[in-house]
C-alpha positions as CSV (number, residue, x, y, z in Angstrom):
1,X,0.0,0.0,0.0
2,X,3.1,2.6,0.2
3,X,2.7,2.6,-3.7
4,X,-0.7,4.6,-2.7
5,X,1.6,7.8,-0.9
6,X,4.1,7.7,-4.2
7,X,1.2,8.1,-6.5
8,X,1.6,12.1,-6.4
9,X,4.9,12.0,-7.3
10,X,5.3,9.6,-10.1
11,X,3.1,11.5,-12.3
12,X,6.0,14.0,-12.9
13,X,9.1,11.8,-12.7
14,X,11.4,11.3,-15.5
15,X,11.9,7.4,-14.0
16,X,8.6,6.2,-12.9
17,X,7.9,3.1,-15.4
18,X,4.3,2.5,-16.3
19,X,4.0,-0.5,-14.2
20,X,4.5,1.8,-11.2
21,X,1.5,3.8,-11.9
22,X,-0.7,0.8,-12.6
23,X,0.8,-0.4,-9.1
24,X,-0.5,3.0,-7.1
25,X,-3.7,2.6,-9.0
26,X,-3.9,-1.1,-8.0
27,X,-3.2,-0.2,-4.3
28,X,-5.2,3.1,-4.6
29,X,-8.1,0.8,-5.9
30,X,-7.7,-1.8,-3.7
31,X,-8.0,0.2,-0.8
32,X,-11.0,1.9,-1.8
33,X,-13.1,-1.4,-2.2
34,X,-12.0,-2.7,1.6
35,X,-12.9,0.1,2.8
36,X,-16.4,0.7,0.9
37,X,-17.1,-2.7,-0.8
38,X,-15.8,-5.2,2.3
39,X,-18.3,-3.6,5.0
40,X,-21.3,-2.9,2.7
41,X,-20.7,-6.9,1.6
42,X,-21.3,-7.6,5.5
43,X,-23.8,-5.5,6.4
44,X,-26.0,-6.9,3.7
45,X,-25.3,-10.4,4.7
46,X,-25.3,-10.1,8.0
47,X,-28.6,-8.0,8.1
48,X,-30.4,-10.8,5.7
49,X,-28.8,-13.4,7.8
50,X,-30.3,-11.4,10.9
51,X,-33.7,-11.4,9.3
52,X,-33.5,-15.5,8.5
53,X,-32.5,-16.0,11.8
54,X,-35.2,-14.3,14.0
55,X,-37.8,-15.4,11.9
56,X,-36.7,-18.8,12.1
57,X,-36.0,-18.3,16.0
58,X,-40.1,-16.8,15.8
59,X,-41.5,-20.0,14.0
60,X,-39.5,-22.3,16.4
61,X,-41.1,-20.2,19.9
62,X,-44.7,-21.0,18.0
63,X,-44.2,-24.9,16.9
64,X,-42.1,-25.5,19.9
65,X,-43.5,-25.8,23.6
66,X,-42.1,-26.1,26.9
67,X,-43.6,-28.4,29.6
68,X,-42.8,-30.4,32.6
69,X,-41.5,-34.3,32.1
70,X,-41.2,-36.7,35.5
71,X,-38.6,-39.1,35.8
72,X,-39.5,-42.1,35.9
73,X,-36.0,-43.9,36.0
74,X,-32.0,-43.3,34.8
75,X,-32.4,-45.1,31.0
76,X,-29.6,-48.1,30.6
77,X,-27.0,-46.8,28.5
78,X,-28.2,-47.4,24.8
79,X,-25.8,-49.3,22.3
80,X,-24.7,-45.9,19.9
81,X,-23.0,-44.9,22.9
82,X,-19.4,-45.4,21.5
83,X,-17.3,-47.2,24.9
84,X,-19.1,-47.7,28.0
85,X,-16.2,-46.9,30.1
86,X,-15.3,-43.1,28.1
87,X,-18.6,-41.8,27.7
88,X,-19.2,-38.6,29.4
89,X,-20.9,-38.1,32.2
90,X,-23.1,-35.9,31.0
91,X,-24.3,-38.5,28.6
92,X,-24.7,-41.7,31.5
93,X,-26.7,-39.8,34.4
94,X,-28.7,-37.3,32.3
95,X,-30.5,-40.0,30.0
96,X,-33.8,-40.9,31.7
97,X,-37.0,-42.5,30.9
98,X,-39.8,-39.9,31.2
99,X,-43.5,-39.2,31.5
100,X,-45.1,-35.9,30.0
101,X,-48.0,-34.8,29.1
102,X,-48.3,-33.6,25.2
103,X,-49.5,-30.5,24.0
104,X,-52.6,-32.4,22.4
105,X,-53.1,-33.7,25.9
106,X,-52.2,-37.4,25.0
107,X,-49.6,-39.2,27.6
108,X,-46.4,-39.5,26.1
109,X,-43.5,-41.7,28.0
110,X,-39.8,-41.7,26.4
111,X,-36.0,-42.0,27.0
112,X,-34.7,-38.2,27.0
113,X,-32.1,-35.9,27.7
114,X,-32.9,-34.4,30.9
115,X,-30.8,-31.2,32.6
116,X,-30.3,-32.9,36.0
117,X,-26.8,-34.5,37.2
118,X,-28.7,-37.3,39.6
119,X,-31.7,-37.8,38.6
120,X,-34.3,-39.8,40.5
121,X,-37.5,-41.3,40.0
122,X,-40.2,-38.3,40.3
123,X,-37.8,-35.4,39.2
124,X,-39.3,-33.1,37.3
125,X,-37.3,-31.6,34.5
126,X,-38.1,-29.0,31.4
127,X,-38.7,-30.3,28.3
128,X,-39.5,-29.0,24.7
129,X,-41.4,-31.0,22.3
130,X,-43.8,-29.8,19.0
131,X,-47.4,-29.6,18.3
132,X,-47.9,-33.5,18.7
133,X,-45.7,-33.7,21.6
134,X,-42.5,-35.1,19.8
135,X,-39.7,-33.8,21.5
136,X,-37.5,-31.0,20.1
137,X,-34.6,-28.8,20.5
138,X,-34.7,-25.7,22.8
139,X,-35.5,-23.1,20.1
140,X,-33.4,-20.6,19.3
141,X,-32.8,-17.8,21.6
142,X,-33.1,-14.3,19.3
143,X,-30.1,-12.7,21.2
144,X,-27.9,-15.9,20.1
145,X,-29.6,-15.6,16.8
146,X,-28.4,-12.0,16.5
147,X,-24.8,-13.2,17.3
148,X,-24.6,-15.7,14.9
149,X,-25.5,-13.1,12.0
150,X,-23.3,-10.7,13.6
151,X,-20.5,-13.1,13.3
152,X,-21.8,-13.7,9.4
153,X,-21.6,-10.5,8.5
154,X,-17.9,-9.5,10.1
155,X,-16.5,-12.9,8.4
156,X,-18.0,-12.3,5.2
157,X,-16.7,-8.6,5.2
158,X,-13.0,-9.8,6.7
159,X,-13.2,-12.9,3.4
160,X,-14.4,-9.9,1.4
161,X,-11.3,-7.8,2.3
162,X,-8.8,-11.0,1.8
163,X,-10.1,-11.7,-1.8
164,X,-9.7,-8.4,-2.5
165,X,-6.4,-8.1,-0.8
166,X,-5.0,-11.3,-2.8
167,X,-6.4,-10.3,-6.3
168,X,-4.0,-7.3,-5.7
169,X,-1.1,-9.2,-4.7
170,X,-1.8,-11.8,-7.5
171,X,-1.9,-8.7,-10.4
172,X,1.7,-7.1,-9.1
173,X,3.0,-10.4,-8.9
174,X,1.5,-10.8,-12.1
175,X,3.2,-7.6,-13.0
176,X,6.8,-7.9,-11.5
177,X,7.1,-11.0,-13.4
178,X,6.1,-9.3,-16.5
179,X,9.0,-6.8,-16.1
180,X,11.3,-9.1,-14.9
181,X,10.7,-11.3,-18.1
182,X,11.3,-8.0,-19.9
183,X,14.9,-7.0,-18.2
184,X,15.5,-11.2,-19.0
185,X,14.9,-9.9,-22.6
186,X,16.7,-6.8,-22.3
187,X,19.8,-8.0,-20.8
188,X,20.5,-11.1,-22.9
189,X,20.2,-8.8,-26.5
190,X,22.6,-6.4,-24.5
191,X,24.7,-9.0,-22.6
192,X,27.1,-10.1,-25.4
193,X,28.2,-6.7,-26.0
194,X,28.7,-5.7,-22.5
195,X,31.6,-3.4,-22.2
196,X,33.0,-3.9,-25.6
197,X,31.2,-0.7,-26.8
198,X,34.2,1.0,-28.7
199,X,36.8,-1.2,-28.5
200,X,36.7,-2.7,-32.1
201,X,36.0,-6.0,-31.5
């Protein structure tokens, strides 16, 4: 980017190649878009990322329903659990077979993930299920929804800024190579002759 601040004086100088000012106008360019191009790119993400996010966080609060399940016993430890002896903990004392009552108002008994560390028989424990008393997910809290599109929007300005960044470096490299091939050229129609200008030879 130091090409940017030379900009203003190339224009005049007797020495400033042409791939110089292409470079400043590269870097001048480049700048411009990072600053302009990367945040618009994740404000507009992030904001329809915000707006998928609440209304799906909305829909889940209606279809979803909380309600109180009794223990009825710790569950055995099923067979996808992958070794007995390393599964968590979590995992062994919070499976339980349950009782609850569905939305419908139809009995509904289950093995579940409850939030207790010792359960026992007759513990009540919150559980979410849908319309026909399936059991669901906790839906989505809006404030965590809001992060999660916050976090969209600043990582698709930052890969917005990167591409950006590395289509400039990719042109001047692009561009040194060019002149480099050229001094290649240069130098080996001028290289036989080296210092034997005037000498006869």
């Amino acid at each position: 980017m130091r090409a940017i601040w030379g900009l203003r004086h190339w224009r005049d100088n007797p020495l400033r190649r042409a791939t110089d000012l292409a470079e400043a106008w590269l870097a001048l360019a480049a700048l411009l878009l990072i600053l302009v191009a990367a945040p618009l790119a994740g404000t507009l993400v992030g904001g329809r990322a915000h707006d998928a996010l609440q209304r799906s966080a909305r829909e889940q609060r209606e279809d979803r329903h909380p309600l109180y399940a009794t223990v009825v016993r710790k569950a055995d430890r099923t067979p996808l659990d992958p070794d007995p002896e390393t599964a968590s903990g979590r995992d062994s004392h919070s499976r339980v077979l349950a009782l609850w009552t569905a939305p419908d108002g139809t009995a509904r008994r289950g093995t579940v993930m409850a939030a207790l560390n010792s359960p026992q028989r007759g513990d009540r424990f919150t559980l979410w299920t849908d319309g026909h008393g399936r059991v669901v997910g906790e839906p989505l809290d809006p404030a965590a929804a809001s992060a999660h599109a916050a976090l969209a929007g600043f990582g698709t300005a930052a890969l917005c800024a990167g591409l950006i960044e590395g289509s400039r470096r990719l042109v001047v490299w692009r561009m040194v190579r060019r002149r480099y091939d050229g001094w290649d050229r240069a130098w080996s129609q001028a290289g036989p002759d080296w210092g034997r200008t005037g000498t006869g030879s």
